[in-house]
N, C-alpha and C positions, 0 to 999 in steps of 0.2 A: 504494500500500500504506500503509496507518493506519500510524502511530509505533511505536505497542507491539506491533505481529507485526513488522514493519521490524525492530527494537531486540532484540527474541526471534527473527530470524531472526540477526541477527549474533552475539548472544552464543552460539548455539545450533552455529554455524560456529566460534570462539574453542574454548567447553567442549566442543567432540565429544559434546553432547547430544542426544536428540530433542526438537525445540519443543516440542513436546506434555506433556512432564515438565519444563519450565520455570517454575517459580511465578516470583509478584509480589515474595515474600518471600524468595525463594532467595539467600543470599548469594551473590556471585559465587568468592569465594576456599572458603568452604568447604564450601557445598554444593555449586555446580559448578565447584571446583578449578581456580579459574583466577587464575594466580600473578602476580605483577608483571609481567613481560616480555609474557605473555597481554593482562594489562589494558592492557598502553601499545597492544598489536596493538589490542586491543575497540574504545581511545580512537580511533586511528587510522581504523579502519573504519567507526566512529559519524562520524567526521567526516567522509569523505567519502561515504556513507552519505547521510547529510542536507543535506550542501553548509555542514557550518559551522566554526567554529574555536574551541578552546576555552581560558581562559583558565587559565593554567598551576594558578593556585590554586584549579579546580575541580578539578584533575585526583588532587587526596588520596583514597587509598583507606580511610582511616578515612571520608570525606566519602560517598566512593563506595561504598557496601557492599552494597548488595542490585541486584534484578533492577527494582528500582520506583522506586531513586534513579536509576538511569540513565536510564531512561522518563522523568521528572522534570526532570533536568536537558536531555536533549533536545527535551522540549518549553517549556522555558525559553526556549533560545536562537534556537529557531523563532521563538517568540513575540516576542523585542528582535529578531530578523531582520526581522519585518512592519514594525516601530513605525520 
């Protein structure tokens, strides 16, 4: 499964959403209401998700806001996973 349905199938499981009404731009806290304790589960699940570990100071939700920084940063750490 590609990154971003992978990435929209987890957040999608966290926000009690349908994938399908998941935008790129959807903030995660206020479009799809998913609060602190949510995001540490999302963080959690993207990690084992993809087999990776994320370095505490990614883990800011000013940092983290939308549905397209997440996408982003996990295809970041795919990316220094190959190198």
């Amino acid at each position: 499964m590609e990154i971003t349905k992978k990435s929209i199938k987890i957040i999608s499981e966290i926000a009690g959403i349908p994938e399908e009404k998941i935008n790129f731009s959807d903030s995660l806290a206020n479009d799809l209401g998913i609060d602190s304790l949510g995001l540490v589960e999302l963080m959690l699940n993207t990690e084992e998700n993809f087999d990776i570990k994320f370095e505490e100071s990614d883990l800011n939700p000013h940092d983290l806001g939308t549905v397209n920084d997440l996408i982003d940063l996990v295809n970041r750490y795919l990316r220094e996973k190959k190198e």
